[in-house]
C-alpha positions as CSV (number, residue, x, y, z in Angstrom):
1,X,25.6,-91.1,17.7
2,X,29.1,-89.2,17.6
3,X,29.0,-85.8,16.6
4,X,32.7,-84.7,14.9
5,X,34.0,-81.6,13.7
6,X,35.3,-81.1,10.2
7,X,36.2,-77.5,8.2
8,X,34.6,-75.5,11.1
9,X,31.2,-77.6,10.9
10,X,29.2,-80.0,12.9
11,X,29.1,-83.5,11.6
12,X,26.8,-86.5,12.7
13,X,26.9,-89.9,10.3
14,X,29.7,-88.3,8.3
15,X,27.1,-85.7,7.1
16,X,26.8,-81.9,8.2
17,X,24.8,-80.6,10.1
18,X,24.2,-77.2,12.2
19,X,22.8,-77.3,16.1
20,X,19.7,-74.9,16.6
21,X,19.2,-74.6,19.9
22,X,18.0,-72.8,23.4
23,X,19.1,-72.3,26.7
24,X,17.1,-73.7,29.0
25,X,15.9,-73.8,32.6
26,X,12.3,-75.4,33.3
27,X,10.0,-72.3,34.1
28,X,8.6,-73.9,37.4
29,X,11.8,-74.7,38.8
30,X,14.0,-72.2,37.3
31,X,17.5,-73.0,38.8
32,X,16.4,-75.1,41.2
33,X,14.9,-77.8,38.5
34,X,17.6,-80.6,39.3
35,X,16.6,-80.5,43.3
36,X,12.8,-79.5,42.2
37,X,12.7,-82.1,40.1
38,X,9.6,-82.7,37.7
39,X,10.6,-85.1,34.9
40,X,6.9,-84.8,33.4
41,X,7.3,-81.2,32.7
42,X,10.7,-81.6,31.1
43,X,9.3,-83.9,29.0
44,X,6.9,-82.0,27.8
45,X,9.1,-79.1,27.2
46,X,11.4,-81.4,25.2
47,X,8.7,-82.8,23.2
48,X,7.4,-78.6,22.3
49,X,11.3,-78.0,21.4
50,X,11.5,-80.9,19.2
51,X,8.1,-79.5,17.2
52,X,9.2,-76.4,16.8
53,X,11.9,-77.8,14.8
54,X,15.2,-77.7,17.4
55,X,17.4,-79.8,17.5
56,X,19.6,-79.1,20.3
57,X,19.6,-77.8,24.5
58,X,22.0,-76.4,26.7
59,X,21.3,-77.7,30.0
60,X,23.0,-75.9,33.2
61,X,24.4,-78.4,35.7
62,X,24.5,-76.2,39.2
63,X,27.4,-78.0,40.5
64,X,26.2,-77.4,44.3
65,X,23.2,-79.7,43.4
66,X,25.5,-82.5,42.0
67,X,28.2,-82.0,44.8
68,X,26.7,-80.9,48.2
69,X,29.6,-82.6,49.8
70,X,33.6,-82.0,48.2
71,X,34.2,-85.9,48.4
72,X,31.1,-87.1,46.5
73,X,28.6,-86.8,43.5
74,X,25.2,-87.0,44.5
75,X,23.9,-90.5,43.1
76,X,20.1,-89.3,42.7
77,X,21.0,-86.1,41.1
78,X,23.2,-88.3,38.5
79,X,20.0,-90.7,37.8
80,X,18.1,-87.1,37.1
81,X,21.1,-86.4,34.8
82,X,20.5,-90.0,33.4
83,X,16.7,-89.1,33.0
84,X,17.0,-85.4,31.2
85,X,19.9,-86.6,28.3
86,X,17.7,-89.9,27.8
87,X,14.3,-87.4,27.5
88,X,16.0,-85.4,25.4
89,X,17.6,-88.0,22.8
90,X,13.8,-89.2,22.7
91,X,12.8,-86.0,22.0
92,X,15.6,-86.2,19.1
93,X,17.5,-83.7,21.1
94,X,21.1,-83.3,21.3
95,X,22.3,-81.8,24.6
96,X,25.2,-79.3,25.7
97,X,25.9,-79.1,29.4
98,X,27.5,-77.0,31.3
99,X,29.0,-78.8,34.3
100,X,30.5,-76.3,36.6
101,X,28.0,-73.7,36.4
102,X,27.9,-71.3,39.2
103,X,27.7,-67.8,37.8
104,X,24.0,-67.4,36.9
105,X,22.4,-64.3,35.7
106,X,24.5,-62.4,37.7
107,X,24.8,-64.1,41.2
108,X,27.0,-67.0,42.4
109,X,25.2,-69.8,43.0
110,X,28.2,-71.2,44.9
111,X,29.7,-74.4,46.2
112,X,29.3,-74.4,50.0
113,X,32.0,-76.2,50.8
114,X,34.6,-74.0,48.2
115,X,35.1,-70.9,50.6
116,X,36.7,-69.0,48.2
117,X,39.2,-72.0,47.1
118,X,40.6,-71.1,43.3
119,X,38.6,-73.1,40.9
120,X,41.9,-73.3,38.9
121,X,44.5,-73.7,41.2
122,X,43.6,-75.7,44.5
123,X,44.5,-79.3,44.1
124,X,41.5,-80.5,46.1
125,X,39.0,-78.5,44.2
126,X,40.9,-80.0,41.3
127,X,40.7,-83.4,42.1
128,X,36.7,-82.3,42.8
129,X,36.3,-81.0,39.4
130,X,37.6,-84.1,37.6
131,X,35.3,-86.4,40.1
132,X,32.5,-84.5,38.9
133,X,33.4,-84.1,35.1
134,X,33.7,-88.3,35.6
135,X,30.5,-88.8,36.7
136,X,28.5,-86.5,33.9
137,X,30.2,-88.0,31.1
138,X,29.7,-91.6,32.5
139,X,26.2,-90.6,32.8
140,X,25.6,-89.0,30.0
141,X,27.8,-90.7,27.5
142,X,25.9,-94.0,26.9
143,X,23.0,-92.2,25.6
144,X,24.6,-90.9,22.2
145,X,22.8,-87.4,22.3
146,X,25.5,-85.1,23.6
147,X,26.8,-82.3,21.3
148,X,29.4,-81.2,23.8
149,X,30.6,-80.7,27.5
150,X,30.4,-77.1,28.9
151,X,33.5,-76.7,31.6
152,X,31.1,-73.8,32.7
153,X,29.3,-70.8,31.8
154,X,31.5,-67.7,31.9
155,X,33.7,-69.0,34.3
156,X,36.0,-66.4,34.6
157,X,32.7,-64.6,36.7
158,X,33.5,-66.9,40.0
159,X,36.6,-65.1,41.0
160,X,37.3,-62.4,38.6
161,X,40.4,-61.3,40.4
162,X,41.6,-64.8,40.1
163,X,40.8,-65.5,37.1
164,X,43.1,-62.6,35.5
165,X,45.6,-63.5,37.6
166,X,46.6,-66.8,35.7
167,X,48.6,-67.4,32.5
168,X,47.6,-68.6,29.4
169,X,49.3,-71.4,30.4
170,X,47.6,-71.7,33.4
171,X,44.3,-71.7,31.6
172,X,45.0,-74.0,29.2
173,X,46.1,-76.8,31.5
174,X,43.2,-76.5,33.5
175,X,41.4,-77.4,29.9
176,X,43.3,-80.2,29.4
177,X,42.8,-81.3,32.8
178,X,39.2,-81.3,32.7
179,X,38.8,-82.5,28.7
180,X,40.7,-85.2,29.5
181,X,38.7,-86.0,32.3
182,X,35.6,-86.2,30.0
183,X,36.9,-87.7,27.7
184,X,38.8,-90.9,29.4
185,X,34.4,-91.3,30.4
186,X,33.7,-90.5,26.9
187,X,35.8,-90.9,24.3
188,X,35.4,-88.7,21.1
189,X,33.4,-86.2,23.3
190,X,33.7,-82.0,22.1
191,X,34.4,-79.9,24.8
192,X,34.2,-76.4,25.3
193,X,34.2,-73.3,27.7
194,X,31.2,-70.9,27.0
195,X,32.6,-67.3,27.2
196,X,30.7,-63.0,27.5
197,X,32.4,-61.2,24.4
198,X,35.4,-60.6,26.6
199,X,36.9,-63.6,25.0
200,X,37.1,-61.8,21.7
201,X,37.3,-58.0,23.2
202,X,39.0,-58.6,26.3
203,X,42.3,-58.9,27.3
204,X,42.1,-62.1,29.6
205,X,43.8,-65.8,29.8
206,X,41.1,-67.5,28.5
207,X,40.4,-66.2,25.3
208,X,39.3,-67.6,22.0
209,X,43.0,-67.3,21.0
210,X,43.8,-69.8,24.1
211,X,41.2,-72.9,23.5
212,X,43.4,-75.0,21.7
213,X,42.7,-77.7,24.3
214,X,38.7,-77.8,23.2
215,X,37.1,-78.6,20.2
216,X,34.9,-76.4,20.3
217,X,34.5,-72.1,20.5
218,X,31.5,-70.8,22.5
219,X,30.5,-67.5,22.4
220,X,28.0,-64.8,23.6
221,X,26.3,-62.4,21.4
222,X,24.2,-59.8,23.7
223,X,25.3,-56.5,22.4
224,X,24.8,-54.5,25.5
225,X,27.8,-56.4,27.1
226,X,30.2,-55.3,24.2
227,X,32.3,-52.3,23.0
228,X,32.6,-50.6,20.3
229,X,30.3,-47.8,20.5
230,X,27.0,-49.9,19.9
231,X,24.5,-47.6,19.7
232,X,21.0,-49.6,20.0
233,X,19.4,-52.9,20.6
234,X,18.9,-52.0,16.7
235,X,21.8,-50.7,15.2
236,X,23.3,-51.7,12.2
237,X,26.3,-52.9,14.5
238,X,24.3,-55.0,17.3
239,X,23.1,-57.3,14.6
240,X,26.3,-58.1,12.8
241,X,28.1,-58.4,16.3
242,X,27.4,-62.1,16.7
243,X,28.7,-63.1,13.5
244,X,31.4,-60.9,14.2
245,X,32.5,-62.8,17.6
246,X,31.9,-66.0,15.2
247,X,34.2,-65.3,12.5
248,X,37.0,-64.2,14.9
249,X,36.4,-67.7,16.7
250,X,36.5,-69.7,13.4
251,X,40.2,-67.9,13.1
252,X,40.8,-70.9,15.9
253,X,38.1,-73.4,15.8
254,X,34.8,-74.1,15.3
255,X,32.4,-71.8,16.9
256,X,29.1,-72.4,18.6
257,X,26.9,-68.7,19.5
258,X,25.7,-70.8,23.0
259,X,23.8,-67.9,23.9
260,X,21.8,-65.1,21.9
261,X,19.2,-63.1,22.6
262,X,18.5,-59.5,23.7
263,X,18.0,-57.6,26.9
264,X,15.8,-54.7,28.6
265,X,13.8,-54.3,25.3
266,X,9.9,-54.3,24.2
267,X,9.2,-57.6,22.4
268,X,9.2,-56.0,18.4
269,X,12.9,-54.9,19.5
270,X,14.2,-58.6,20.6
271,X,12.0,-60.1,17.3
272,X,14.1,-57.7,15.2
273,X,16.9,-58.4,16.5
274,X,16.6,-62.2,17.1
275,X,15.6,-62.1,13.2
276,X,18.5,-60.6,11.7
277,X,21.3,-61.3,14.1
278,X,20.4,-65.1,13.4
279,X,20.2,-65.4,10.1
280,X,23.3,-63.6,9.6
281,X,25.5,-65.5,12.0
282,X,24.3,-68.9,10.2
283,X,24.8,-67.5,6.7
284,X,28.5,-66.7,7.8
285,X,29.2,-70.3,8.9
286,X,29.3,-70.7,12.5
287,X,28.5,-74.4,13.7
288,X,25.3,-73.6,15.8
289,X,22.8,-71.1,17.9
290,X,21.4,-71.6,21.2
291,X,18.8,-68.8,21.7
292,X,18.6,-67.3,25.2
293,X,16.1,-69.0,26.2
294,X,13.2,-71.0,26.0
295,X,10.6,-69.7,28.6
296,X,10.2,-67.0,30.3
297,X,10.8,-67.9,33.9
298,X,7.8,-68.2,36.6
299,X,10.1,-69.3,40.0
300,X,11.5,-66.0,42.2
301,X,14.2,-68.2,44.3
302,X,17.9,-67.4,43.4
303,X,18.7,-65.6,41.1
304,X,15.6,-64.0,40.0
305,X,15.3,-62.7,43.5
306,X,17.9,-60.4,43.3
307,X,17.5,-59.8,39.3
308,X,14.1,-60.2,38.3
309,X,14.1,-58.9,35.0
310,X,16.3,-62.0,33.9
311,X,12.9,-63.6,34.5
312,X,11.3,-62.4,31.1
313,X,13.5,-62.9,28.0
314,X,12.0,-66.5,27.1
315,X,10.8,-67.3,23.6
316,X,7.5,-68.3,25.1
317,X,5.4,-66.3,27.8
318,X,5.3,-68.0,31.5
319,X,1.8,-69.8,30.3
320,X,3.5,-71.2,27.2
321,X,2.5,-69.5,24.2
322,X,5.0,-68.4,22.1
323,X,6.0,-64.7,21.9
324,X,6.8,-63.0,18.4
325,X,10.6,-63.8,18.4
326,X,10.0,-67.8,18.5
327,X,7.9,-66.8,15.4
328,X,11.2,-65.0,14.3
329,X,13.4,-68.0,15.2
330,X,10.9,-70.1,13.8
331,X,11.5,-69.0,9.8
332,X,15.1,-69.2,10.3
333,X,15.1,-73.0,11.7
334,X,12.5,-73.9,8.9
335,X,14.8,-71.9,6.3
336,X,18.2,-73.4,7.6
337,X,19.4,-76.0,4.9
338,X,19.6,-72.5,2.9
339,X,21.0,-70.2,5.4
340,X,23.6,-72.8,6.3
341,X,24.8,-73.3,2.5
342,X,28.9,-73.1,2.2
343,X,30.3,-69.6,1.6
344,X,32.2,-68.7,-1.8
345,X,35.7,-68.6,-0.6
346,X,37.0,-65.0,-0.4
347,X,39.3,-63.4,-2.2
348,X,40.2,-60.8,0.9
349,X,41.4,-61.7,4.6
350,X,41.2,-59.7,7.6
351,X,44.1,-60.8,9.9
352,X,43.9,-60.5,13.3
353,X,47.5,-59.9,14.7
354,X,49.3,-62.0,17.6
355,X,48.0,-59.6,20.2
356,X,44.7,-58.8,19.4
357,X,43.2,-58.6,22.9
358,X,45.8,-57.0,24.0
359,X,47.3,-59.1,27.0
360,X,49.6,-57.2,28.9
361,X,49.2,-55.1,32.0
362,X,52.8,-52.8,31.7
363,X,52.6,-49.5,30.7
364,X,53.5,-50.6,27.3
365,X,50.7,-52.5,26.9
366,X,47.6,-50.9,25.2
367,X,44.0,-52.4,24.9
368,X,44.2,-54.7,21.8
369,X,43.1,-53.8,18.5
370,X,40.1,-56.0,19.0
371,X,37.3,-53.1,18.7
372,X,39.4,-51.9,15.4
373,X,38.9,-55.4,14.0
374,X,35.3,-55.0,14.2
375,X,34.9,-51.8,12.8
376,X,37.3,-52.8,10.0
377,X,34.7,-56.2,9.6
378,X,31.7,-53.9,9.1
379,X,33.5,-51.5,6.8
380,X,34.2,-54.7,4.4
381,X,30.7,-55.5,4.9
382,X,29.4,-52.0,3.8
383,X,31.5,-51.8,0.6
384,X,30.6,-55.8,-0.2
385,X,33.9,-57.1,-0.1
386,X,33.4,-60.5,1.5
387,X,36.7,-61.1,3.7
388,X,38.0,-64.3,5.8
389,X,38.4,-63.7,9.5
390,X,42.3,-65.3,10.0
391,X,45.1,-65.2,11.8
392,X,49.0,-65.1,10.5
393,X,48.3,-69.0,9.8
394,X,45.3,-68.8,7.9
395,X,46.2,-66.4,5.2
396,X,46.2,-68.4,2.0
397,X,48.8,-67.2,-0.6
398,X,46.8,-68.7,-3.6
399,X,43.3,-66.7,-2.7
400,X,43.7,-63.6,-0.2
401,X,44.7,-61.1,-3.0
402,X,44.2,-58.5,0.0
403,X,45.1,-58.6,3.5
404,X,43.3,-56.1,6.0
405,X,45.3,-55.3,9.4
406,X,43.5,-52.9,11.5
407,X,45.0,-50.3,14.1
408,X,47.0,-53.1,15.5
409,X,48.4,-51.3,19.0
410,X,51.4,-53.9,18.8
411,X,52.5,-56.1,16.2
412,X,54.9,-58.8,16.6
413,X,58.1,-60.1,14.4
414,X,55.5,-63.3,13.3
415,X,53.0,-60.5,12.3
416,X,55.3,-58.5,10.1
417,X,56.7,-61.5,8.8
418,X,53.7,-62.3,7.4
419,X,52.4,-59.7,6.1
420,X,55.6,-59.0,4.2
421,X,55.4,-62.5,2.9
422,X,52.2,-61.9,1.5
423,X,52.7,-59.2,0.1
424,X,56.1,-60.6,-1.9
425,X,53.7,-63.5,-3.5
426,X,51.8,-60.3,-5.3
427,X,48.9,-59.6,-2.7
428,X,48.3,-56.0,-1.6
429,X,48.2,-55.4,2.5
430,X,46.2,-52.8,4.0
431,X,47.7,-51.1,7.5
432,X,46.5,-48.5,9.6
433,X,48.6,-47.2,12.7
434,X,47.3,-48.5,15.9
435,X,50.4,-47.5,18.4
436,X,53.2,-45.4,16.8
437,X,55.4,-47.3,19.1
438,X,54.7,-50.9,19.0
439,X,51.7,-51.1,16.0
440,X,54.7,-49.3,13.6
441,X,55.5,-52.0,10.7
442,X,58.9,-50.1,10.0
443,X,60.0,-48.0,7.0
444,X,61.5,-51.2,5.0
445,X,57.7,-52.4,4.7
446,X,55.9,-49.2,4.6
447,X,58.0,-46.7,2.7
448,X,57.0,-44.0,5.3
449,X,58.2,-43.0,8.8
450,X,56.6,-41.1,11.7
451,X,57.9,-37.8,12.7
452,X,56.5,-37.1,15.3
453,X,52.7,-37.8,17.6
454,X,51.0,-34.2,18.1
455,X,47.7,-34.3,20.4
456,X,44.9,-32.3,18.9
457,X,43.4,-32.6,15.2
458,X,44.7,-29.4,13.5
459,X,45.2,-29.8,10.0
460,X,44.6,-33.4,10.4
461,X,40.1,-33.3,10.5
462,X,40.1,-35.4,6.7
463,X,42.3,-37.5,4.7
464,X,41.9,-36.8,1.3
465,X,42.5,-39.1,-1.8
466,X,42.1,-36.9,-5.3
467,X,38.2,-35.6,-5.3
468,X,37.0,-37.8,-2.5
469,X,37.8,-36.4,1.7
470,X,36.5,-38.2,4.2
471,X,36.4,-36.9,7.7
472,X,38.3,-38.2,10.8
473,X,37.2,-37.7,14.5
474,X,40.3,-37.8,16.7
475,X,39.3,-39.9,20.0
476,X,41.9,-38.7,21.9
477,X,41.9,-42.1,24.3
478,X,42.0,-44.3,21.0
479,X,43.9,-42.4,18.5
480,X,47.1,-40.3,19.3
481,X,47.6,-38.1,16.1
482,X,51.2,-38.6,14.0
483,X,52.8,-36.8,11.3
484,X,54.9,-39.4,9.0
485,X,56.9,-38.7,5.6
486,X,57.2,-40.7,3.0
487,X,60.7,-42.7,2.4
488,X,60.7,-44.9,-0.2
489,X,56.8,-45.0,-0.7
490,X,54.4,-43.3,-2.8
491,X,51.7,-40.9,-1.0
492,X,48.2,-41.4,-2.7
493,X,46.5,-39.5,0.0
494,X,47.1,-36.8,2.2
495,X,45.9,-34.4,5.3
496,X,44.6,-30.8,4.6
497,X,48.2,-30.0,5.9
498,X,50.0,-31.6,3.2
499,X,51.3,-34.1,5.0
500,X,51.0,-37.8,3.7
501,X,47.9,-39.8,4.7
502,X,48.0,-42.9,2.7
503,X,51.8,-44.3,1.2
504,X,51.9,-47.5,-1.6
505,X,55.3,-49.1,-1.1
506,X,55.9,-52.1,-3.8
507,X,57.4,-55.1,-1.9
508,X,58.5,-58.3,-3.9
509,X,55.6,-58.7,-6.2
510,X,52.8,-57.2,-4.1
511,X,52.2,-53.7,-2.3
512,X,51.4,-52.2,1.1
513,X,49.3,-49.3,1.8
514,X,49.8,-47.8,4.5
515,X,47.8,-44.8,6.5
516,X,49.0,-43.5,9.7
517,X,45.7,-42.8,10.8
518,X,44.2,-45.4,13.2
519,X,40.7,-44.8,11.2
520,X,39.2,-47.7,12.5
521,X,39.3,-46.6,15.9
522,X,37.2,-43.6,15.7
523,X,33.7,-45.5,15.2
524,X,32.8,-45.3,18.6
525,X,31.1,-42.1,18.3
526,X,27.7,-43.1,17.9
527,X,26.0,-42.7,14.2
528,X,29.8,-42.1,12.6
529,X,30.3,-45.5,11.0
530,X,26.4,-45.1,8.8
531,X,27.1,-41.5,7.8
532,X,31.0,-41.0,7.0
533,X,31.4,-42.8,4.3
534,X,34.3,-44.6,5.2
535,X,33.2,-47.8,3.3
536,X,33.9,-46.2,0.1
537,X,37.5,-45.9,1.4
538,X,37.3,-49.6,1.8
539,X,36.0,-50.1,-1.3
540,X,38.7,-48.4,-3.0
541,X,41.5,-50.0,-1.2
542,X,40.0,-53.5,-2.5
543,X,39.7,-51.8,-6.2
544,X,43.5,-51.5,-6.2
545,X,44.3,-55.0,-5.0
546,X,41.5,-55.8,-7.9
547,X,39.2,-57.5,-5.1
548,X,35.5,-56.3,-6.5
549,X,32.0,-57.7,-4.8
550,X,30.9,-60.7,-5.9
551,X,27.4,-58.5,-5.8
552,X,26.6,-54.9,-6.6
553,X,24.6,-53.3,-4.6
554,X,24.5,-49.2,-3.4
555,X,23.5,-50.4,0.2
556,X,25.8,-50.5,2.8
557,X,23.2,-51.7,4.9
558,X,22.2,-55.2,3.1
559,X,24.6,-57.6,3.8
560,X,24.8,-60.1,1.6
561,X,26.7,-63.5,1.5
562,X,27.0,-65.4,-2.1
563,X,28.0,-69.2,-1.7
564,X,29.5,-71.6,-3.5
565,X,26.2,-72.5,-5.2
566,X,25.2,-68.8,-6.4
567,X,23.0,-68.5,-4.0
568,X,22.3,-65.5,-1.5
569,X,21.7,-64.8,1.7
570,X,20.3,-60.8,2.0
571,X,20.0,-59.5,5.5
572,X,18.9,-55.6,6.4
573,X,20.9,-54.6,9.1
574,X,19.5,-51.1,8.7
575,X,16.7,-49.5,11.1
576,X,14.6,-48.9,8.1
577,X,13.3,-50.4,5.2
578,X,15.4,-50.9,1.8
579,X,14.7,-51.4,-1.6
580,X,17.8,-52.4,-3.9
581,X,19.2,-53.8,-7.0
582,X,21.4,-56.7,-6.8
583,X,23.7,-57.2,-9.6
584,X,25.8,-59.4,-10.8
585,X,27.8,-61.4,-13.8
586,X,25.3,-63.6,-14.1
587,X,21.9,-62.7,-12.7
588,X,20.1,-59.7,-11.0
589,X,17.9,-59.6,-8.0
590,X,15.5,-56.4,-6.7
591,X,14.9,-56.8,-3.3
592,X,12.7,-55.1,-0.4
593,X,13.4,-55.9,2.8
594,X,11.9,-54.2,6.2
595,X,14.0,-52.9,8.7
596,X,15.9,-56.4,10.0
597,X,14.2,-58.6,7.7
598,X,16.5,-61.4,5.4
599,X,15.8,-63.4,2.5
600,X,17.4,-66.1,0.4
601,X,17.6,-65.7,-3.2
602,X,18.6,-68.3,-5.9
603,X,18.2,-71.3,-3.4
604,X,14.9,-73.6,-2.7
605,X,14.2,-75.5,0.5
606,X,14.2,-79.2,-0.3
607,X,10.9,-81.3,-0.7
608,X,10.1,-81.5,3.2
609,X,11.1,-77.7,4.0
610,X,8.6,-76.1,5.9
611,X,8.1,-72.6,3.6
612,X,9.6,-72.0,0.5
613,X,12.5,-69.5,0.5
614,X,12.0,-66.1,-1.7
């Protein structure tokens, strides 16, 4: 049955519904499973899936198995195809595969007959590619139970000199070329490009902002593989990373987390982390998880050869038996009619400007203010304030009463021209200075212009707003420090030097505050964004755009997400436990939660849930 997309979500029948998945290779086989080929023992690890609740699979397609020659897709490998979607739809699994897969867990399992050919650019590899993409979703079509079509896992791996070498528009012909494909096969098919978190952090061709050719956004949430000064398997950020990646995705499209999971950890680690991370990135919306993966895998050819330890990250143990984070993963499938529950629309927006990963390879060109949209999303988290992820596009004139813009290292004519729009329909806009060069908004906007960029912290170590200082830590690869005055704006905060800190200039019917301090940059020091404070700084910024938490609550470790219905989802990102009151107009909630523990308050499971929800 056709699966659709509408408002971000998955929809089957016309109704919604949300894809909980793994990643899966059979543990016999490993990556060999489509020339090793045991149909029994898929079977049965379909049929074990299915009772635990899933509904979905990623498959991996090594495209060397289903092409050993350039001119021709292997026939029994296509029936094996045939055999595994058809398994799976009995199982009352849908399936995502991933077609061209070649980077695996660190090696290339690669095409024989490619010797080094571009993936993207070589006509006859081309014409290869759309053969192949032909014969899957001929294959696979007929059988109903396909979710999407994978161009390839983290693609970009193959060649990545290549790969940075083309344009955007480049990039986004190939995914036309190749959708297309598919789709002339399989009409109505969603397609997609499973990307690491450089599609979000990095500064690359093919990032989320460049998938307007798919349907759908795929994304990987392993925190060791992202920046931002992540200090632990465990930290409060690690956890809130995934729905992080997924609300700066949903800025463009719907977003599937295709792979989850953690690395080089003791089992209660990856539990914790499974159980919070997951629970969170559903509550914010995102269309569905795979978990990475199902079993732990028993087979030592390629890749596991070379990186064994990729062997042992499965939700069940090599004989089976399921380890504590399918018990973690368990709760939140049987709990996910009330974790999935529509968000309250928010009455703040946290824009992410035209060049967010940055893009550009002149000495003009800075990193992207990627990393400072992150931080900027946990400090709205910490003070409460419930913000959309958006882009210039997105912002709605009626709701977002505040507009975040982050340490931006350039913004463009489009970016300014919105926020000053914004702000003349009565909302108030937050800025901080990424590049004094290219990230300045202009004195018209801000009421304030720089003086001059002094390396070194002196006289700058605080900004200080009446009785309250909070501290700043100069990074001096991130944050170049400025002096500014004030023009037509007035200072509300300032440096233990005098100089101005924080400048309100009224525009149309709205305001914009502006600080020349790149704050959000600074949170890579490990243990600075838990013990600053700078939340409170955030909360008082939303105060004066009269933005106030839906909930009350002292801890900036709970995150909590109200929906439309009242309801609430709690999560403990902290590494210990919490005890709080949760307040507001018209109920009140005391909660204890263990370190990385959730719960779901005002809500019930429906008749055939599986537990009842707190």
């Amino acid at each position: 049955m056709e699966i659709t997309t509408t408002d971000r979500r998955l929809h089957r029948a016309g109704l919604p519904v949300v894809a909980l998945g793994v990643n899966h290779h059979p543990s016999a086989a490993g990556c060999r499973w489509w020339v090793d080929w045991d149909e029994d023992a898929l079977r049965a690890d379909f049929g074990r899936m299915a009772g635990a609740g899933l509904n979905s699979v990623r498959l991996f397609l090594f495209w060397r198995d289903f092409m050993p020659t350039e001119h021709a897709v292997d026939s029994e490998v296509l029936a094996r195809l045939d055999a595994a979607v058809r398994a799976a739809g009995e199982a009352g699994l849908s399936c995502v595969l991933s077609l061209l897969t070649i980077w695996m867990n660190g090696q290339r399992l690669d095409l024989p007959w490619r010797r080094g050919r571009s993936v993207w650019r070589d006509p006859d590899l081309l014409v290869a590619e759309e053969a192949y993409a032909r014969a899957v979703a001929k294959t696979a079509h007929a059988h109903g139970n396909v979710l999407a079509y994978d161009l390839g896992d983290e693609l970009w791996n193959i060649d990545e000199a290549d790969a940075l070498s083309l344009t955007e528009e480049e990039v986004a012909g190939w995914y036309r070329r190749l959708a297309d494909a598919l789709r002339a096969e399989a009409p109505g098919a969603l397609v997609m490009q499973a990307n690491d978190p450089s599609a979000v952090f990095g500064g690359g061709p093919y990032g989320c902002d460049n998938q307007r050719e798919l349907d759908l956004i795929a994304l990987h949430g392993f925190p060791p593989w992202a920046p931002g000064g992540i200090e632990s398997t465990l930290s409060y950020k690690a956890t809130n990373l995934p729905s992080f990646l997924a609300a700066v995705g949903s800025a463009y499209g719907p977003v599937l987390i295709d792979e989850l999971g953690s690395y080089g950890v003791h089992t209660g680690t990856a539990t914790s982390f499974l159980s919070a991370a997951t629970a969170s990135v559903l509550a914010n919306g995102v269309a569905g998880v795979f978990v990475w993966c199902w079993q732990d895998i028993a087979s030592a050819a390629e890749p596991y050869r070379e990186r064994p330890a990729e062997r042992y990250v499965g939700l069940h143990n090599l004989e089976g038996t399921p380890k504590p984070t399918m018990g973690a993963y368990r709760r939140v499938i049987d709990h996910a009619t009330v974790l999935t529950a529509a968000r309250e629309p928010a009455s703040a927006a946290l824009m992410l400007p035209h060049s967010l990963r940055g893009q550009g390879t002149s000495y003009l060109d800075g990193g992207g203010s990627a990393v400072a949209a992150f931080h900027s999303y946990l400090l709205l988290k910490r003070a409460h304030v419930d913000a959309d992820v958006v882009t210039s596009a997105g912002l709605d004139h009626y709701r977002h009463d505040l507009v975040m813009c982050p340490a931006a290292d350039r913004l463009t004519l489009d970016d300014l021209d919105a926020l000053r729009a914004h702000a003349e329909r009565g909302a108030t806009v937050y800025l901080s200075l990424g590049d004094h060069l290219h990230g300045l908004p202009g004195a018209d906007l801000v009421g304030a212009e720089i003086v001059d960029f002094r390396l070194g912290d002196d006289g700058k170590s605080a900004l200080c707003w009446g009785d309250a200082r909070w501290p700043l830590r100069w990074d001096p690869a991130a944050m170049k420090p400025t002096t500014m005055v004030a023009t037509t704006g007035r200072v509300l905060a300032s440096y233990p030097d005098g100089s101005p800190a924080l400048v309100e200039q009224t525009v149309g019917r709205g305001r914009v505050l502006f600080t020349n301090a790149p704050l959000e940059c600074q949170f890579g020091v490990p243990g600075l964004l838990a013990s600053s404070g700078w939340h409170l700084f955030y909360a008082r910024i939303a105060e004066i755009a009269h933005v106030r938490p839906a909930v009350q609550c002292d801890e900036p470790d709970l995150e909590i997400v109200r929906g439309r219905d009242g309801g609430l989802v709690v999560v403990n990102h902290g590494e210990h436990p919490i005890s709080a009151q949760l307040s507001s107009a018209d109920t009140s909630h005391a909660v204890s939660l263990g370190a990385k523990e959730w719960t779901v308050l005002g809500r019930r499971l429906p008749s055939n849930g599986r537990e009842s929800a707190s």
